[in-house]
Backbone as a chain_set.jsonl record, in Angstrom:
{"seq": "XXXXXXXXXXXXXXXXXXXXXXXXXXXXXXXXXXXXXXXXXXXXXXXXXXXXXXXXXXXXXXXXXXXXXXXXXXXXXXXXXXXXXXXXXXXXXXXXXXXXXXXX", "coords": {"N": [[45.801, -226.891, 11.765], [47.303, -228.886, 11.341], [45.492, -231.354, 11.235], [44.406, -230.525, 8.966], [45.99, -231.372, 7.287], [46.252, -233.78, 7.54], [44.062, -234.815, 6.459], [44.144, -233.568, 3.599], [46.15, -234.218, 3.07], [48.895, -234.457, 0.611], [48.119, -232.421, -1.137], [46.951, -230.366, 0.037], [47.518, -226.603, 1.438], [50.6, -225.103, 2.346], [51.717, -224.121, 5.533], [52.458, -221.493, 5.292], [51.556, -220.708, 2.919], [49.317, -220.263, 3.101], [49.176, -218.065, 4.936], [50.151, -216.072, 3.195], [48.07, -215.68, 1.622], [45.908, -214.757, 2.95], [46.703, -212.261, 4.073], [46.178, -210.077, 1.832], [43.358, -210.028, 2.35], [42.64, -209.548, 5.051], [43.81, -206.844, 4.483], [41.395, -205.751, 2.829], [40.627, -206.722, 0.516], [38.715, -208.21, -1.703], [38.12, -209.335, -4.342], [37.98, -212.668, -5.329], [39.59, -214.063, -7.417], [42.316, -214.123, -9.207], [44.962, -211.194, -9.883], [45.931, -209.969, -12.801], [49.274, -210.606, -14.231], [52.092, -208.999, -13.709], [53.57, -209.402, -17.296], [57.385, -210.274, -18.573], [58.494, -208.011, -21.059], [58.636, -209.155, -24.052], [61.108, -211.026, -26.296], [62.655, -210.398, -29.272], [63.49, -211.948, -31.939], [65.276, -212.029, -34.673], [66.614, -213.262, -37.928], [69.226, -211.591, -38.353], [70.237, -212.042, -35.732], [70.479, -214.729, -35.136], [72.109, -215.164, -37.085], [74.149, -213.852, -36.705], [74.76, -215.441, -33.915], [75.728, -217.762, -34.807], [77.683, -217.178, -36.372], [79.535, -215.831, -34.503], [79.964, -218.362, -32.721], [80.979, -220.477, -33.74], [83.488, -219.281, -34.735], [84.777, -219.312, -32.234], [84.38, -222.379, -30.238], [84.103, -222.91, -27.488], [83.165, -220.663, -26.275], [80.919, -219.476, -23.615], [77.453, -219.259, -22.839], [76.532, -216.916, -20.982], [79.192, -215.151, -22.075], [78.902, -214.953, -24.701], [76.37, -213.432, -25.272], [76.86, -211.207, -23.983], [79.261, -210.346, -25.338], [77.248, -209.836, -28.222], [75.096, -208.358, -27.19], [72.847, -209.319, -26.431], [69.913, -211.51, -25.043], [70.229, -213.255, -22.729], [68.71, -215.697, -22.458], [67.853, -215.665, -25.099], [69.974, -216.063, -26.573], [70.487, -218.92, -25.674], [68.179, -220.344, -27.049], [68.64, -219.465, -29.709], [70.651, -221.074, -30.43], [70.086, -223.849, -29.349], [67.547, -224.269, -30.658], [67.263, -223.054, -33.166], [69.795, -222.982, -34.27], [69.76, -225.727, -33.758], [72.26, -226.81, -31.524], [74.077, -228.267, -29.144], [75.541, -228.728, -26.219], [78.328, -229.885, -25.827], [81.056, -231.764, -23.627], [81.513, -228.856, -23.061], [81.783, -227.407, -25.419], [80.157, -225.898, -28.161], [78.387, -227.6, -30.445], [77.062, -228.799, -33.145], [74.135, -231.031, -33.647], [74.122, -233.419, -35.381], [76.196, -234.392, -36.248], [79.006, -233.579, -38.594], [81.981, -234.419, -40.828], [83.357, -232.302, -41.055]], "CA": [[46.623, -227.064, 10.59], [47.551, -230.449, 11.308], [43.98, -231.61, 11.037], [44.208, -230.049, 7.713], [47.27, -231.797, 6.433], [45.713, -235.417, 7.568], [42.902, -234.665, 5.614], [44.36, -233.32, 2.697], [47.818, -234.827, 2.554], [49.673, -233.93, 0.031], [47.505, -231.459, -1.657], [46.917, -229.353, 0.818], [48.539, -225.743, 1.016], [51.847, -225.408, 3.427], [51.282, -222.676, 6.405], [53.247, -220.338, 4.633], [50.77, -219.96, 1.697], [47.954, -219.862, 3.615], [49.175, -216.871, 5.415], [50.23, -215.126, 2.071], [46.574, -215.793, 0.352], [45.112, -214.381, 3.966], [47.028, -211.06, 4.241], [45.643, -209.309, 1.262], [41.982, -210.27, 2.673], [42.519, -208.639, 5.814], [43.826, -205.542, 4.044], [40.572, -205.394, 2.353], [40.563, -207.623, -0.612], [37.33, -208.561, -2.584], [37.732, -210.32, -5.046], [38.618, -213.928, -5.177], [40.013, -214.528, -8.982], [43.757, -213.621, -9.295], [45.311, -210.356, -10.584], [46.93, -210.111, -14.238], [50.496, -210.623, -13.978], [53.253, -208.346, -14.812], [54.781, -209.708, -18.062], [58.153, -210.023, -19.043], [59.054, -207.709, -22.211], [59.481, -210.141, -25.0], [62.859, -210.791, -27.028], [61.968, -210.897, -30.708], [64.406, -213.212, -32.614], [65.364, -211.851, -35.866], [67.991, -214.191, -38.614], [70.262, -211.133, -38.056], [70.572, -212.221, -34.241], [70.427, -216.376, -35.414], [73.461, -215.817, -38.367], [75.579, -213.43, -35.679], [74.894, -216.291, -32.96], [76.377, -218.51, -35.382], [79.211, -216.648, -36.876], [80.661, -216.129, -33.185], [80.462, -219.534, -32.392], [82.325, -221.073, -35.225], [84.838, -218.721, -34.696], [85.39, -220.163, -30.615], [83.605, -222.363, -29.527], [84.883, -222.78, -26.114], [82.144, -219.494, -25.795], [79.436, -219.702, -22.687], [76.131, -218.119, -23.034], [77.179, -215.565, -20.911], [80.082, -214.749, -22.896], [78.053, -214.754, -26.062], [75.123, -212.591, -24.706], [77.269, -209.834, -23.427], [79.5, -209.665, -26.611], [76.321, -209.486, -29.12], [74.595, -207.569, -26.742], [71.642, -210.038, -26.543], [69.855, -211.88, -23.495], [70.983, -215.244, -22.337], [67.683, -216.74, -22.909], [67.273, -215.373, -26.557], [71.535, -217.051, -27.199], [70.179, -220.288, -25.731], [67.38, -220.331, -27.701], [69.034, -219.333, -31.095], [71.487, -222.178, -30.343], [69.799, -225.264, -29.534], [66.636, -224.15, -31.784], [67.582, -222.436, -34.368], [70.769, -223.759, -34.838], [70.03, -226.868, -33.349], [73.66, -227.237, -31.405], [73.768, -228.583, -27.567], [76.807, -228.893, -25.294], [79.444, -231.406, -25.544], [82.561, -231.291, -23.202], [81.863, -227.61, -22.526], [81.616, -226.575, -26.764], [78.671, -226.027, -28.671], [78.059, -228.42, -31.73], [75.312, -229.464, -33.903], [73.584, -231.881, -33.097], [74.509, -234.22, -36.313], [78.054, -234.581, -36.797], [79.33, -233.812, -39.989], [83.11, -234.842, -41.493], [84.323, -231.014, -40.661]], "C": [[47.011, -228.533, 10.425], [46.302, -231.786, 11.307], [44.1, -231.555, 9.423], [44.962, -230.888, 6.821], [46.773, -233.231, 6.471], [44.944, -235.102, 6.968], [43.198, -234.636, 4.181], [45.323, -233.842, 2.037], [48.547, -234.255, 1.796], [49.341, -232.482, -1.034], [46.797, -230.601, -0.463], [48.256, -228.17, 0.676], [49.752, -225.648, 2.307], [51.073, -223.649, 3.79], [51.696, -221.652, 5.808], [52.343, -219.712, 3.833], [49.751, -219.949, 1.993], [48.235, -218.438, 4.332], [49.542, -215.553, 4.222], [48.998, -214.903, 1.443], [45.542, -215.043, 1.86], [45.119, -212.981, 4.117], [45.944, -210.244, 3.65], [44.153, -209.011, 1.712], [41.832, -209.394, 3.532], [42.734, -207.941, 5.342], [43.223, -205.134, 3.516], [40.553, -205.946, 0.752], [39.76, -207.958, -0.778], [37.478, -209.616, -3.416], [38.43, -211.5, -5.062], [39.538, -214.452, -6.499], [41.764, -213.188, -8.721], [43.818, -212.619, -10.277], [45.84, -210.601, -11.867], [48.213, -209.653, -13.668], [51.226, -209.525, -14.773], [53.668, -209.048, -16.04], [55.866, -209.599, -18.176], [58.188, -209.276, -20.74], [59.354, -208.936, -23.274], [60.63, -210.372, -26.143], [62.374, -211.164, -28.268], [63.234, -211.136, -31.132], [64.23, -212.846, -34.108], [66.168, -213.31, -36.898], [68.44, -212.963, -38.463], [71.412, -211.848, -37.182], [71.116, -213.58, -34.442], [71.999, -216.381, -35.835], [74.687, -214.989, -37.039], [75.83, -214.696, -34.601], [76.226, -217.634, -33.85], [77.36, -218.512, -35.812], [80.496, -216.603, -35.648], [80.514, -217.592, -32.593], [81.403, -220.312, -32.828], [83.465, -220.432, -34.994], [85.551, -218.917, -33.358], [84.124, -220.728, -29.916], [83.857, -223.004, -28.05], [83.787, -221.578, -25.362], [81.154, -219.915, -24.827], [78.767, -218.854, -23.169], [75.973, -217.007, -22.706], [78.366, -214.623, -21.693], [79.252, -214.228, -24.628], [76.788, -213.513, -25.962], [75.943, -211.31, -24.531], [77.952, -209.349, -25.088], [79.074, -209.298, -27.708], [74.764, -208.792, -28.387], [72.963, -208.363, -26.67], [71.54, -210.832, -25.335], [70.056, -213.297, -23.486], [69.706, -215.769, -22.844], [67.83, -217.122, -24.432], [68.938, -216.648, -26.995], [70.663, -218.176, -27.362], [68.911, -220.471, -26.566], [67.788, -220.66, -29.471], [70.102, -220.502, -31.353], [70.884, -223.471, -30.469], [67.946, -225.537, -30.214], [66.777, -223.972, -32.964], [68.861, -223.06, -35.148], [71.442, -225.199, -35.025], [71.218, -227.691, -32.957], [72.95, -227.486, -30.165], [75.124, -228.768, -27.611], [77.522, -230.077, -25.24], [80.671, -231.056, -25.318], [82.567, -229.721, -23.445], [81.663, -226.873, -24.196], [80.433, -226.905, -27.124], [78.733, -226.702, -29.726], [76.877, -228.555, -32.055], [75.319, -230.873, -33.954], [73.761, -233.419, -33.921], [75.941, -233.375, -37.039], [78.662, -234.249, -37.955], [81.378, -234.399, -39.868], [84.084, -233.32, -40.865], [84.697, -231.156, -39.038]], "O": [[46.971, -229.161, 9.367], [46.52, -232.995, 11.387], [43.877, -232.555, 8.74], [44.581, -231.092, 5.669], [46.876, -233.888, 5.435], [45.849, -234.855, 6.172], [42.674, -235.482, 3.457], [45.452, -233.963, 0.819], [49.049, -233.261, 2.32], [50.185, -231.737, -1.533], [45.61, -230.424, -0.736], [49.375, -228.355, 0.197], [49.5, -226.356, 3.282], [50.489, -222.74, 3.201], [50.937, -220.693, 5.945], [52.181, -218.492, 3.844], [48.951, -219.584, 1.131], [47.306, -217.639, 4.213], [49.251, -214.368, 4.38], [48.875, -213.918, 0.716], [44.353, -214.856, 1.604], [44.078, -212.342, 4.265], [45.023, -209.756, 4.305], [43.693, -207.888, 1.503], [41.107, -208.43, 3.283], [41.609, -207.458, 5.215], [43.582, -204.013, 3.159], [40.413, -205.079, -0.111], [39.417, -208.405, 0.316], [36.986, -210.723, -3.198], [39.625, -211.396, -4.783], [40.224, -215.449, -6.272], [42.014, -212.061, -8.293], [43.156, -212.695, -11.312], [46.288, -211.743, -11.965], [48.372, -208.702, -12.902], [51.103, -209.2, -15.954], [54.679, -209.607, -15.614], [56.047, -208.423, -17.863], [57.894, -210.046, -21.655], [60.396, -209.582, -23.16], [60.787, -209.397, -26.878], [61.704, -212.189, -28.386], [64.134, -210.459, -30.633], [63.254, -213.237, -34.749], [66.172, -214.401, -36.327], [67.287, -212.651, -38.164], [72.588, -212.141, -37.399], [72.237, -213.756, -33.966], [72.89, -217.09, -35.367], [75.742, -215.474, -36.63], [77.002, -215.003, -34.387], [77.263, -218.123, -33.403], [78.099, -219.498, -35.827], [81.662, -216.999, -35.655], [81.367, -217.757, -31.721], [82.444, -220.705, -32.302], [84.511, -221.078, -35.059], [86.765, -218.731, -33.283], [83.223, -220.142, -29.317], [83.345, -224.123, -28.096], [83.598, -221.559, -24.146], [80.435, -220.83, -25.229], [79.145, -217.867, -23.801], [75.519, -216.101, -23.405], [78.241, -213.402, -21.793], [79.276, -213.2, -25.305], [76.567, -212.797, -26.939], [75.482, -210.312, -25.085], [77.511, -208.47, -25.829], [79.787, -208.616, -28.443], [73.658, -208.756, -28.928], [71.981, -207.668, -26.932], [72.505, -211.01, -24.591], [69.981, -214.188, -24.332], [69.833, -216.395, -23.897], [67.904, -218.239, -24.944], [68.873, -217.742, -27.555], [70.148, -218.551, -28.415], [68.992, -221.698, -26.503], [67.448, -221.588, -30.205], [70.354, -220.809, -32.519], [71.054, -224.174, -31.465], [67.313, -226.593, -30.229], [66.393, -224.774, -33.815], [68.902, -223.495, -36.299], [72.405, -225.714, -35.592], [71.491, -228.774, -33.476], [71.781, -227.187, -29.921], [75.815, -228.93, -28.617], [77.231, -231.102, -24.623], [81.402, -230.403, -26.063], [83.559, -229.253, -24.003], [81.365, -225.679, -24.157], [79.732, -227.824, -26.701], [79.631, -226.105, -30.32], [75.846, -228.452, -31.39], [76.222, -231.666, -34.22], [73.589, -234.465, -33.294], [76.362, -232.476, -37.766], [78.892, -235.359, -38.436], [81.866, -234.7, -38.779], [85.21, -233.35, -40.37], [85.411, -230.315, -38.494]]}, "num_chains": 1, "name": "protein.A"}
């Protein structure tokens, strides 16, 4: 292994993942090309979800993502998403704003 690592340096694999990519082999493994992955379910993003994200913000925004997610029943990713995409806000001092300032 240490043969291996002078040789390879930094691209080489760490012992660890050589013994994970070995197992399956001994247990009778064939083919060499990787399985298809589970997916995650994907979160489809209506403007329902966008204008509610927006309506409870305005009304405190002091709100975390967790806080926001649980009370519109939606997943943290999809919030952050509808926030600093859609609504194009990001974090300042802990509140959410948009991203160009207005007078209000």
């Amino acid at each position: 292994m240490k043969r291996y690592k002078r040789a390879y340096g930094e691209h080489s694999l760490s012992r660890v993942q050589v013994f994970r990519w070995h197992k399956p082999f001994l247990e009778g493994r064939e083919q060499v090309e990787e399985e298809p992955l589970g997916r995650r379910p994907s979160t489809s993003k209506t403007d329902d979800d966008v204008e509610r994200v927006r309506s409870l913000v305005r009304s405190d925004r002091r709100l975390t993502l967790r806080m926001i997610s649980s009370e519109l029943n939606l997943n943290r990713f999809t919030v952050h998403q509808n926030l600093t995409q859609d609504l194009d806000m990001r974090k300042v001092c802990a509140k959410m704003v948009p991203k160009n300032l207005t007078t209000e």
